[in-house]
C-alpha positions in Angstrom: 1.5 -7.3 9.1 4.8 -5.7 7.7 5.9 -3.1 10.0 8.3 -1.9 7.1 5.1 0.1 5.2 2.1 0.9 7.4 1.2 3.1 10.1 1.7 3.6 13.8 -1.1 0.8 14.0 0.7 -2.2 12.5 3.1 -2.2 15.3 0.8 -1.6 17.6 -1.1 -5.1 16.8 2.5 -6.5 16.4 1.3 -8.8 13.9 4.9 -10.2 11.6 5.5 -11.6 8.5 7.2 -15.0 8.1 10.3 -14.2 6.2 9.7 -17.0 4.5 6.0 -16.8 3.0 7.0 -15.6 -0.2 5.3 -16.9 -3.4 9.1 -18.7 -4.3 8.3 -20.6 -1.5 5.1 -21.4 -2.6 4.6 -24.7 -4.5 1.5 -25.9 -6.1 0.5 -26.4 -10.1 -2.6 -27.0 -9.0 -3.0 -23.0 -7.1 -0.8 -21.1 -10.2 -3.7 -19.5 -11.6 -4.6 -17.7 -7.7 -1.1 -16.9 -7.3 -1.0 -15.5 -10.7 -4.0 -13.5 -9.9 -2.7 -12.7 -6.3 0.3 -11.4 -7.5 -1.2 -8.6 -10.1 -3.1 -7.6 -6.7 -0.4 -7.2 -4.5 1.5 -5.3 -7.1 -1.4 -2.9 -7.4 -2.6 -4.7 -10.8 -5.3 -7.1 -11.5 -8.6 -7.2 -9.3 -9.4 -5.0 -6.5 -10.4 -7.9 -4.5 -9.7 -11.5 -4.5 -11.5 -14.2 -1.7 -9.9 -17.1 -1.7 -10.6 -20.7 0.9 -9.5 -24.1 1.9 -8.9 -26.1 4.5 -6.0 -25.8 7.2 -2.6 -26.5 5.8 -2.9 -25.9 2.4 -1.1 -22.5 2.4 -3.7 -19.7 3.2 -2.0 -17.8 5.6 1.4 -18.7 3.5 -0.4 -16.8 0.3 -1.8 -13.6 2.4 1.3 -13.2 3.9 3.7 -13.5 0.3 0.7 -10.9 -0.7 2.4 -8.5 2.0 5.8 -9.4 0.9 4.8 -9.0 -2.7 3.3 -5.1 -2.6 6.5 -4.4 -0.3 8.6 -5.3 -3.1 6.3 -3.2 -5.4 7.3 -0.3 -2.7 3.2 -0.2 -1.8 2.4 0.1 1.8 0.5 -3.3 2.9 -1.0 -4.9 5.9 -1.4 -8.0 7.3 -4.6 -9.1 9.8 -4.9 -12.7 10.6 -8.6 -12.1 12.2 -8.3 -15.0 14.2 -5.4 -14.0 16.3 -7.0 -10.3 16.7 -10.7 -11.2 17.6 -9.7 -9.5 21.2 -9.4 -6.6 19.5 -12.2 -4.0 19.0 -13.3 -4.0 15.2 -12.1 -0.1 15.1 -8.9 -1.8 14.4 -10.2 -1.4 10.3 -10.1 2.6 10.5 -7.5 3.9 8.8 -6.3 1.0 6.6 -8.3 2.7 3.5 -5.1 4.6 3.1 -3.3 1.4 2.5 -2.7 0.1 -0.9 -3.2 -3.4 0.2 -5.1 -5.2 3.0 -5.0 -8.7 3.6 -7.3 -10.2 6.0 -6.6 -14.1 7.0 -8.9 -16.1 8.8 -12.2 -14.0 7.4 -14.4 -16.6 9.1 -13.1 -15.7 12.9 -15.4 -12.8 12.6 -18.3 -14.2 10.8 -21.6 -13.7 12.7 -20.6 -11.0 14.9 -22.5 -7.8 13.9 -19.8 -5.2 15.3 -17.4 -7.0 13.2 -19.3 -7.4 9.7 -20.5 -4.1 10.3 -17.2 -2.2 10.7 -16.5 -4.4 7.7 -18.7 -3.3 5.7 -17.6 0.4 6.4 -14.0 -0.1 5.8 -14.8 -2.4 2.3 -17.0 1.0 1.4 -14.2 3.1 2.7 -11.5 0.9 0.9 -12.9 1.0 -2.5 -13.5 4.4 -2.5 -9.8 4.7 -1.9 -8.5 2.8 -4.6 -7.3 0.2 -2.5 -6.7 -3.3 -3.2 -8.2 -6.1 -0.7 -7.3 -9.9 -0.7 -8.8 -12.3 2.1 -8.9 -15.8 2.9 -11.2 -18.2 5.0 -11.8 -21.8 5.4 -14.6 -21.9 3.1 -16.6 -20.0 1.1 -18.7 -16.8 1.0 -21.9 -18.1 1.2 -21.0 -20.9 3.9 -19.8 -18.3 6.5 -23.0 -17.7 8.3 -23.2 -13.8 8.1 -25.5 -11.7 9.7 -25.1 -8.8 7.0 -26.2 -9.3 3.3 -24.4 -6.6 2.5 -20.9 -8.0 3.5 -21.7 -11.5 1.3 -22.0 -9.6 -1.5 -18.9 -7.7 -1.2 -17.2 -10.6 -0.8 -18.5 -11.9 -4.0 -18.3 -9.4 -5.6 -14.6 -9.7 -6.9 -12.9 -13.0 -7.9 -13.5 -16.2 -5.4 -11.0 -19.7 -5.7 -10.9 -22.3 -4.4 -7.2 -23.5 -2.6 -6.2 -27.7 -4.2 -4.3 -29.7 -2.0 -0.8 -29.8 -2.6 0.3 -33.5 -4.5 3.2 -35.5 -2.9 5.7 -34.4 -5.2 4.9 -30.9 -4.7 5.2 -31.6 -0.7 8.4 -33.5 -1.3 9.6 -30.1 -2.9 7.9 -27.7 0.0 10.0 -30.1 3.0 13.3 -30.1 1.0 13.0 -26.5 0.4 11.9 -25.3 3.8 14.8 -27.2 5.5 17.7 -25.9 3.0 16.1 -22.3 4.4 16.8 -23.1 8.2 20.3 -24.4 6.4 19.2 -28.1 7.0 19.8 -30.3 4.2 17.0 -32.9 3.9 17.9 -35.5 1.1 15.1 -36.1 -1.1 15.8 -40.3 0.4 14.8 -38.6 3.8 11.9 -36.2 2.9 10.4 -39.2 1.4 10.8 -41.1 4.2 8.9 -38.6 6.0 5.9 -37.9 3.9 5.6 -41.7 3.4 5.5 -42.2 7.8 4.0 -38.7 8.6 0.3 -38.0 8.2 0.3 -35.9 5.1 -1.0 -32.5 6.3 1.8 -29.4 5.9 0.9 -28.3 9.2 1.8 -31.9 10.7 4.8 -32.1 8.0 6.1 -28.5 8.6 5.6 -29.4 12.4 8.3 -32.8 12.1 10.6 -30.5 10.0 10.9 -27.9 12.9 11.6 -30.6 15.7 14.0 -32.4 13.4 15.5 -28.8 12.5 15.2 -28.6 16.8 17.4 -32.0 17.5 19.9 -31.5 14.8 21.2 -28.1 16.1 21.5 -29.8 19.8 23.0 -32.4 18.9 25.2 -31.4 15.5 23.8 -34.5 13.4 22.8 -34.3 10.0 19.2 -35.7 9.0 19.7 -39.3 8.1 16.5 -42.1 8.0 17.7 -43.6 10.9 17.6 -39.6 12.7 14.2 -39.5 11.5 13.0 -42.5 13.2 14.7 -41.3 16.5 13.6 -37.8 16.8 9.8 -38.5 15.4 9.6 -42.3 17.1 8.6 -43.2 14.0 
């Protein structure tokens, strides 16, 4: 979560931002219409709450995070809570955030089918909306496939606008590794991101993963990205 906007309670969970999971940074044709509609959210437009789900590595917690980034640059405070990395913490974690214009909860199925957690869920949603906040979550799939205990949770999260995350196409993941490397001030020829998508497996995580070692060896050893790098760092 941003520690820029919200209360004593964001630091407290410690919980950053990437600086670089911004909706720039985000590319996919096939996702414009969600981050169309995420963006009216997180400016404090649009719907009051938006579910969306796919699988690992096709840029949920990259979207819930640009969400943050996005209200921050609307000057609306915002929050963060990737429930997967805060299932240690007690569910009264929620109390409070109704005074936020934005929440944006990652990982919604970590908590599925624990009562405590849907309940105090269900409190805070109630709490939320009676606020005039805004609310945007993701998960790994959908509402209904979640396995909650409470009825009344699956019908607040179908209750607002529910998509569906498309995997990104090669040439959009070409443009994600080129792009991600000129940030960490690597320069990644489009010869050699090819390379790499062509002899990586073709999930982000797995790509972003080969980006950050290659990123690793070339500030040890001052040499540029080249094919034949590649090959050596990845034992490709």
């Amino acid at each position: 979560m941003t520690e820029k906007t919200g209360p004593i309670k964001q630091k407290t969970l410690s919980v950053g931002l990437r600086d670089e999971a911004t909706f720039a940074n985000y590319f996919s044709e096939q996702n414009s219409e969600l981050v169309t509609e995420l963006k009216k959210t997180a400016s404090g437009q649009g719907q009051r709450t938006l579910y969306f789900y796919g699988t690992g590595g096709l840029g949920r917690s990259h979207l819930t995070q640009a969400c943050c980034h996005q209200a921050d640059q609307a000057q609306l405070n915002a929050i963060y809570l990737p429930l997967s990395s805060l299932k240690s913490y007690s569910p009264d974690i929620l109390e409070g955030l109704e005074k936020l214009s934005l929440v944006c909860i990652d990982d919604f199925q970590a908590i599925a089918g624990q009562s405590a957690w849907e309940e105090a869920f269900l409190y805070f949603y109630n709490r939320l909306m009676d606020e005039g906040g805004r609310l945007v979550m993701s998960a790994n799939i959908r509402p209904k496939s979640l396995g909650l205990i409470l009825n009344d949770v699956a019908s607040r999260l179908t209750a607002g606008v529910i998509y569906q995350l498309q995997p990104l196409t090669d040439d959009e993941k070409l443009a994600v590794l080129i792009k991600r490397a000129e940030l960490r001030g690597l320069i990644l020829s489009e010869e050699v991101a090819r390379f790499i998508l062509t002899h990586c497996p073709r999930h982000m995580t797995t790509l972003l993963a080969a980006l950050d070692a290659l990123d690793k060896e070339s500030l040890a050893s001052k040499r540029r990205p080249t094919i034949h790098f590649v090959k050596e760092v990845l034992e490709i």
